[in-house]
C-alpha positions as CSV (number, residue, x, y, z in Angstrom):
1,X,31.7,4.1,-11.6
2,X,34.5,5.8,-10.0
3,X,36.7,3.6,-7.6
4,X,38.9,4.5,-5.2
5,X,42.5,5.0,-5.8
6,X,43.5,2.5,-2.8
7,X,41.6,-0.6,-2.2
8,X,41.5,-0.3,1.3
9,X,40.1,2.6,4.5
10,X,39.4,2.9,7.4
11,X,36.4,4.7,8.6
12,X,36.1,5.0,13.0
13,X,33.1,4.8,14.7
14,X,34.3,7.3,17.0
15,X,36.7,9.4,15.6
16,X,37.9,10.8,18.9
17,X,38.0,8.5,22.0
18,X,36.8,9.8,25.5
19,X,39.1,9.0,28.5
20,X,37.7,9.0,31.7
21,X,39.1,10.2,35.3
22,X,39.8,6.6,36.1
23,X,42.6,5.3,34.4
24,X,42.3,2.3,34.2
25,X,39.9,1.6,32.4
26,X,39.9,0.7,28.7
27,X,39.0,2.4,25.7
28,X,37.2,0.2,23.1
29,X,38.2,1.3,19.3
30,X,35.2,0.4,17.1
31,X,35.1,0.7,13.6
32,X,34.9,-0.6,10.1
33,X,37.4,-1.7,7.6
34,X,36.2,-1.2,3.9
35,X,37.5,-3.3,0.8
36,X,36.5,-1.4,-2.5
37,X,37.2,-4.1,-5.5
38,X,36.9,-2.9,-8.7
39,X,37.3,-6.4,-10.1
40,X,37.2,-9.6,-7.9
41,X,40.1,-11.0,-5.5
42,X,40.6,-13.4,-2.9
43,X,41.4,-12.0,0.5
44,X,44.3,-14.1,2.7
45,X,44.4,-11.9,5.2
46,X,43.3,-8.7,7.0
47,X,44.4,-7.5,10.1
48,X,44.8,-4.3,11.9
49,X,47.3,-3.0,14.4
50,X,47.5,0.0,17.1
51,X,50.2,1.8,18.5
52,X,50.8,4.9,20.1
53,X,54.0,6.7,20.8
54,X,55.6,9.1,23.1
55,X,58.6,11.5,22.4
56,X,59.6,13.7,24.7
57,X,62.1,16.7,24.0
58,X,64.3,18.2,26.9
59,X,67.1,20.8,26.8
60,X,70.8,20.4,28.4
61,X,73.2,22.8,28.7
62,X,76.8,21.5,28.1
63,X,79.7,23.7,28.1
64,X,76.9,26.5,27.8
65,X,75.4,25.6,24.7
66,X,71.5,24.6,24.8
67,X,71.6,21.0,23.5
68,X,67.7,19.8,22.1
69,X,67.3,15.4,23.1
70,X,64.7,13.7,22.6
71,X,63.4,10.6,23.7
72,X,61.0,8.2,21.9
73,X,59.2,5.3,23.6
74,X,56.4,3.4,22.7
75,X,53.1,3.1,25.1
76,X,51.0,1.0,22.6
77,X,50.7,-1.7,20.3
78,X,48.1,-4.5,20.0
79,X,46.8,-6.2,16.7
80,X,43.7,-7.7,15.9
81,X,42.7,-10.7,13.0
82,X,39.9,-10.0,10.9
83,X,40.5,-12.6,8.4
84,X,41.2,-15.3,9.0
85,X,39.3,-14.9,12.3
86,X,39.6,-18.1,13.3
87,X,41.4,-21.7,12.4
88,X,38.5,-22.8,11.0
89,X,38.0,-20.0,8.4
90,X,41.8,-19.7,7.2
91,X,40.5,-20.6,4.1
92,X,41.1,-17.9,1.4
93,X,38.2,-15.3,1.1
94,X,36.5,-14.7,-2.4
95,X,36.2,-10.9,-2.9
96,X,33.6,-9.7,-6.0
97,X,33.4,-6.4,-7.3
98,X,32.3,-3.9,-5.2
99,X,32.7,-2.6,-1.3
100,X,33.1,-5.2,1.2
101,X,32.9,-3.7,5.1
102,X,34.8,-5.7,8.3
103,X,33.4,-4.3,11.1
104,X,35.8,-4.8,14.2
105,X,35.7,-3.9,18.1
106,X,39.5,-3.3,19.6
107,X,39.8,-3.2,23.6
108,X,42.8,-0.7,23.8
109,X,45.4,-1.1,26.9
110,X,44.5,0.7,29.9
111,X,46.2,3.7,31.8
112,X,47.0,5.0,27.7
113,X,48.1,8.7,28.5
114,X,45.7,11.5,26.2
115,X,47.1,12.8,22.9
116,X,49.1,15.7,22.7
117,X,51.3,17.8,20.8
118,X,53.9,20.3,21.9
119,X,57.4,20.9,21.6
120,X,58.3,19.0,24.9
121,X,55.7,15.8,25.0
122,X,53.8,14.8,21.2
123,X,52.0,11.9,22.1
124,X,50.3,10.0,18.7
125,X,48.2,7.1,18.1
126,X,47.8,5.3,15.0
127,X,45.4,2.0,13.3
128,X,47.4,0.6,10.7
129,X,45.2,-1.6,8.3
130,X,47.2,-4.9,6.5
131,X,45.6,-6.4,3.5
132,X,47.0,-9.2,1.8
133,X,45.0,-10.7,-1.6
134,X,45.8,-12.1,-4.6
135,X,44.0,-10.7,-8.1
136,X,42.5,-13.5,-9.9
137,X,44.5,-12.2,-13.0
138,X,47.6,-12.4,-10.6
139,X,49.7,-15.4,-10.0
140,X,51.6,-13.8,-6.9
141,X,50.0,-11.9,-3.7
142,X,50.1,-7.9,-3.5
143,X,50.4,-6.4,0.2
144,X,48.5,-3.1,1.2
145,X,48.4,-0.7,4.3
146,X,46.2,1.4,5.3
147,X,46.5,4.0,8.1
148,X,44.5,6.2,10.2
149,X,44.8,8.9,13.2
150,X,43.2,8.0,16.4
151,X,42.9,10.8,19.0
152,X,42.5,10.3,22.8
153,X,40.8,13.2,25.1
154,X,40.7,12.7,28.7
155,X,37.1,13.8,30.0
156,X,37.9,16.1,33.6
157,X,36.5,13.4,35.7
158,X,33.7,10.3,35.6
159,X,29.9,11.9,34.7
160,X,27.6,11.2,31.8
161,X,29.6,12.5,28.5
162,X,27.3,15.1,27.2
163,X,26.0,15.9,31.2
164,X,27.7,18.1,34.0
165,X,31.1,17.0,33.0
166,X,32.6,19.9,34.7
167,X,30.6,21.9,36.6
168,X,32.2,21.7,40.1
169,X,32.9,25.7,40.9
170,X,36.0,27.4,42.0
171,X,35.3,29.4,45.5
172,X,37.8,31.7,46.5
173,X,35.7,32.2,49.7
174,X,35.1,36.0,51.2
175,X,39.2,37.1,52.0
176,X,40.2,40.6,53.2
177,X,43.1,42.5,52.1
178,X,43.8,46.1,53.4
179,X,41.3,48.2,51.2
180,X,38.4,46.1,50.1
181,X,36.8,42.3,51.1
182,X,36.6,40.5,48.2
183,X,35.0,36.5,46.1
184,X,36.3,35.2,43.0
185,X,33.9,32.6,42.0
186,X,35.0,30.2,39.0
187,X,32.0,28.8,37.2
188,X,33.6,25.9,36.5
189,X,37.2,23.9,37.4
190,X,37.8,22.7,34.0
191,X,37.1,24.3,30.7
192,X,37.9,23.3,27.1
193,X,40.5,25.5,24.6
194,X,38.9,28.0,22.8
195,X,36.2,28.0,25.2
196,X,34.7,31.3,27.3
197,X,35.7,31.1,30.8
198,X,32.8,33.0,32.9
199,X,34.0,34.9,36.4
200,X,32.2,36.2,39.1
201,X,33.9,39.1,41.5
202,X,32.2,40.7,44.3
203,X,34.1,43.6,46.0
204,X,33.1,45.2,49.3
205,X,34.9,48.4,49.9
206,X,36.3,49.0,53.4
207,X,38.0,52.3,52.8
208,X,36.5,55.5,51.2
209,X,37.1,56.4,47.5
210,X,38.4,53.1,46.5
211,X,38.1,52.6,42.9
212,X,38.1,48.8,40.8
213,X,41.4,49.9,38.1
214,X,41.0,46.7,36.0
215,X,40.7,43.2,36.3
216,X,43.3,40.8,34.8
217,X,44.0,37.3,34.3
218,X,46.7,35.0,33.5
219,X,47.5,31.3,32.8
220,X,50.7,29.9,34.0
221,X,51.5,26.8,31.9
222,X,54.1,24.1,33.6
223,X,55.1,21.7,31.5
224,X,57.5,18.9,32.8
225,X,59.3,16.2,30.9
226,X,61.6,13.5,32.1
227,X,65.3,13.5,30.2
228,X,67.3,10.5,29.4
229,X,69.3,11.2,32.6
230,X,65.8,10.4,34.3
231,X,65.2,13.9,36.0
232,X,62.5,15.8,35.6
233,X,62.8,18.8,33.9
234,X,60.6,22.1,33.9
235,X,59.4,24.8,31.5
236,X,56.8,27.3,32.4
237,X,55.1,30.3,29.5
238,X,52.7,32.7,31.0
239,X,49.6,33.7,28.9
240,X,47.5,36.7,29.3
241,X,43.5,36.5,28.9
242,X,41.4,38.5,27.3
243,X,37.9,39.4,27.5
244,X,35.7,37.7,25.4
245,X,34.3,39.1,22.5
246,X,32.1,35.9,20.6
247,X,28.7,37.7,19.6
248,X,27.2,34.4,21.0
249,X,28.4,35.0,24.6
250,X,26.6,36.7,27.3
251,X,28.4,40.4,27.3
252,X,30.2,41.3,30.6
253,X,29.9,43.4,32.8
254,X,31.4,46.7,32.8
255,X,33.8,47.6,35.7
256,X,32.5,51.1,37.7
257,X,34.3,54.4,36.3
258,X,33.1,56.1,39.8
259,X,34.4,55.1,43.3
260,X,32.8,52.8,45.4
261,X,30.6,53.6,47.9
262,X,29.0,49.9,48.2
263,X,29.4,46.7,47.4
264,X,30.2,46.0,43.9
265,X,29.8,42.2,41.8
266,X,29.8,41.4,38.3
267,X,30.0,38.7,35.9
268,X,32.8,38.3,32.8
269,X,34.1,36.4,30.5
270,X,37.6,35.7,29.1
271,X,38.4,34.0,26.0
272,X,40.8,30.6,26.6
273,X,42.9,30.6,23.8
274,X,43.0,27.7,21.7
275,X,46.0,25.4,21.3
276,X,47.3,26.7,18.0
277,X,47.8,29.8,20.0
278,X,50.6,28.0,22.2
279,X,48.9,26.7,25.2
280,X,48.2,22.9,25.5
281,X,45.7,21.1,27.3
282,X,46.1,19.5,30.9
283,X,47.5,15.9,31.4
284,X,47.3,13.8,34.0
285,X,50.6,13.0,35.7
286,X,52.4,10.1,33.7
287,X,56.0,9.3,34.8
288,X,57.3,10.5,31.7
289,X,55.5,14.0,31.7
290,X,52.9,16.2,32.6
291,X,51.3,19.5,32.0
292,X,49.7,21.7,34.8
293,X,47.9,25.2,34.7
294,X,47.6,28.0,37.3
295,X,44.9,30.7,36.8
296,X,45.8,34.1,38.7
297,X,42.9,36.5,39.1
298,X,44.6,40.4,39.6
299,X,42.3,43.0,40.3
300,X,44.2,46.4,40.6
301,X,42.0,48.8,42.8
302,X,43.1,52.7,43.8
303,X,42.2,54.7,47.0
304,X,43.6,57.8,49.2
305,X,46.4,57.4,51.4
306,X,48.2,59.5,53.6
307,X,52.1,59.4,52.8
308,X,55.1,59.8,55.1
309,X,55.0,63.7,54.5
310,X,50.9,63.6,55.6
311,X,50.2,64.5,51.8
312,X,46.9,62.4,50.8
313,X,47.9,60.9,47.3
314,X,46.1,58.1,45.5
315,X,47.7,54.7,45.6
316,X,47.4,51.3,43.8
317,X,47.4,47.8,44.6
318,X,46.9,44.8,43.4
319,X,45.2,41.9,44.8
320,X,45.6,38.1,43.2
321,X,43.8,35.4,43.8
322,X,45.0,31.9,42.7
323,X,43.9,28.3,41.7
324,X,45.2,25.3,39.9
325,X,42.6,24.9,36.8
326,X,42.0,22.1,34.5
327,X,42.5,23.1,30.5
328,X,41.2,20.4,28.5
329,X,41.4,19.5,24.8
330,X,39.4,21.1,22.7
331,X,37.8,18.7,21.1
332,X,36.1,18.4,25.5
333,X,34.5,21.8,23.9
334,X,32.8,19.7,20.9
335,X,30.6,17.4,23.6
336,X,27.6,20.4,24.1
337,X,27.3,19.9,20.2
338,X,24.5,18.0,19.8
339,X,25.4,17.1,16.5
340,X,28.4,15.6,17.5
341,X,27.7,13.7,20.1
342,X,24.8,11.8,18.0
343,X,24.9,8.6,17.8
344,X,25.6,7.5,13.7
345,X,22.5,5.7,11.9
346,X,23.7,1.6,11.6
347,X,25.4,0.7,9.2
348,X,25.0,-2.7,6.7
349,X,28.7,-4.2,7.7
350,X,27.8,-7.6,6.4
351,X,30.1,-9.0,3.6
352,X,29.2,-10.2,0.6
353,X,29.0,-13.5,1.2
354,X,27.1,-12.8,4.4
355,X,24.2,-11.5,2.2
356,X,23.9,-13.9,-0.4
357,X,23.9,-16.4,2.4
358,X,21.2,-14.7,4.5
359,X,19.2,-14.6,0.9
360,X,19.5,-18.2,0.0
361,X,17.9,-19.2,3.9
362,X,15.4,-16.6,3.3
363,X,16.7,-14.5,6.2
364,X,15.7,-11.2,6.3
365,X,16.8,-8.5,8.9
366,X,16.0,-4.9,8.6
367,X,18.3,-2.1,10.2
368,X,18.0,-1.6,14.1
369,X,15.9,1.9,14.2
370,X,18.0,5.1,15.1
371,X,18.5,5.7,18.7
372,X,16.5,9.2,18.5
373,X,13.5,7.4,17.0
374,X,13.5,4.7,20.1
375,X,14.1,7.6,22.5
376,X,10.8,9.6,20.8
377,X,8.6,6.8,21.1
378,X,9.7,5.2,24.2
């Protein structure tokens, strides 16, 4: 049989945690800790620790050269006993040969701020397994650590997870500019990285031979940071989206070629880029930084107009519409994924001794059933 290399792992319930609007309330971390032994030891103790930290990067100019600081702080720690888990049991634990599984439950802090990486905020998390045991060929005690990622997503605002999240529409409302009325409706106010983004225009001409040019959108990132000197400083990157070409998407609809002689409304789709392309996700205001986006809607139209020598020439203009818009991680995009919002088959996290225990009092208990069998017969 092939063992592990390490002795000890870490394997998460939930591999990503889903914040909520409110925040204050608190994540729970659940999990299990595994123990492979290939030959038997006695466990003196087993513990587990989370933190998370902040760094935040800013840029000063002294005597006119851009200076990089950053800033670390830390938002999280909290540690948790698995062994000895009370006074009572500090009594050495006998480990035999094989895989032993600590199942834990971890109430995190509240008001934790999401995960995130870019140059001006990183914010990481981190579980930190802590093993100490002694080899029964060993006369001294060998230490070993253990550590795993833990990422945190803020969901747009409270609603079932895998329900209408973020449906709630943007609604420009009917608005008139000097050659057309016109309605930019939003499908939704949130929507994830690398996800389609689905608009609806409706144009009313209300001057003759006006003609839709193109339609055009951008995101206007603001990122925010506060320095060492505590001020808050601001970056901003403009991104330009493009229509969306996934096979799996409904197509869009095709702008006119002729002008418009009644009113005109379509429905299209632009690609949000993901985060590797560099655009971050939203973040909810924390006093050490936030992120904000701005989605500008430019539709560039042509039609006659008399000039100041009454010559009839063919103009542009350009109408924008904008809104504040809510990008959210990508792994938000994951939850209409059946698959991955399943919930996992139980798992046997009973020690050793727990079993042999359970089979010397003639105890018997089967698995719980899997949640989609209980919902099919219920």
């Amino acid at each position: 049989m092939m063992w592990p290399k390490r002795r000890l792992s870490i394997q998460l319930l939930e591999p990503i945690l889903f914040l909520g609007a409110n925040q204050e309330a608190a994540p729970v971390l659940r999990g299990n800790v595994i123990v492979h032994s290939h030959r038997s030891c006695t466990l003196k103790k087993l513990s587990l620790r989370f933190d998370g930290q902040l760094t935040t990067q800013s840029v000063e100019n002294i005597n006119d050269i851009r200076l990089k600081k950053d800033c670390q702080k830390s938002v999280a720690q909290q540690d948790l006993v698995l062994h000895p888990s009370s006074a009572r049991s500090a009594a050495p634990l006998l480990l035999h040969v094989g895989t032993t599984c600590f199942a834990f439950e971890m109430q995190l802090p509240e008001g934790l701020p999401e995960s995130i990486d870019c140059q001006q905020a990183k914010v990481r998390y981190n579980l930190t397994a802590s093993m100490t045991y002694r080899s029964t060929s060993s006369l001294s005690d060998t230490s070993e650590d253990c550590t795993q990622a833990v990422q945190l997503a803020r969901l747009p605002f409270e609603g079932s997870l895998t329900g209408d999240n973020y449906s709630d529409t943007i609604d420009s409302r009917k608005h008139y500019a000097s050659c057309c009325q016109y309605h930019v409706i939003i499908d939704s106010k949130a929507v994830a990285l690398g996800d389609n983004l689905p608009i609806s225009i409706r144009i009313a001409p209300i001057v003759q031979n006006m003609r839709i040019k193109n339609v055009y959108l951008q995101l206007l990132e603001r990122r925010q940071v506060l320095n060492r000197e505590e001020v808050m400083k601001t970056s901003q990157s403009c991104h330009l989206l493009h229509p969306s070409k996934d096979a799996s998407s409904i197509a869009s609809s095709p702008l006119p070629t002729d002008d418009l002689d009644k009113p005109w409304q379509a429905t299209m789709y632009y690609k949000i880029p993901r985060d590797a392309d560099g655009l971050v996700h939203s973040t909810s205001t924390y006093p050490e930084f936030s992120v904000s986006h701005l989605l500008f809607v430019s539709m560039l139209v042509s039609f006659p107009a008399l000039t100041q020598n009454n010559n009839i020439r063919r103009v542009q203009h350009t109408i924008t519409f904008q809104t504040p818009i809510d990008l959210l991680s990508r792994n938000i995009g994951q939850l209409g994924d059946k698959d991955y919002v399943k919930l996992p088959l139980y798992g046997d996290c009973k020690s050793a001794g727990e079993r042999i225990d359970m089979f010397d009092n003639s105890i018997h208990a089967d698995h719980p059933p899997a949640y989609d069998d209980v919902v099919m017969t219920a």
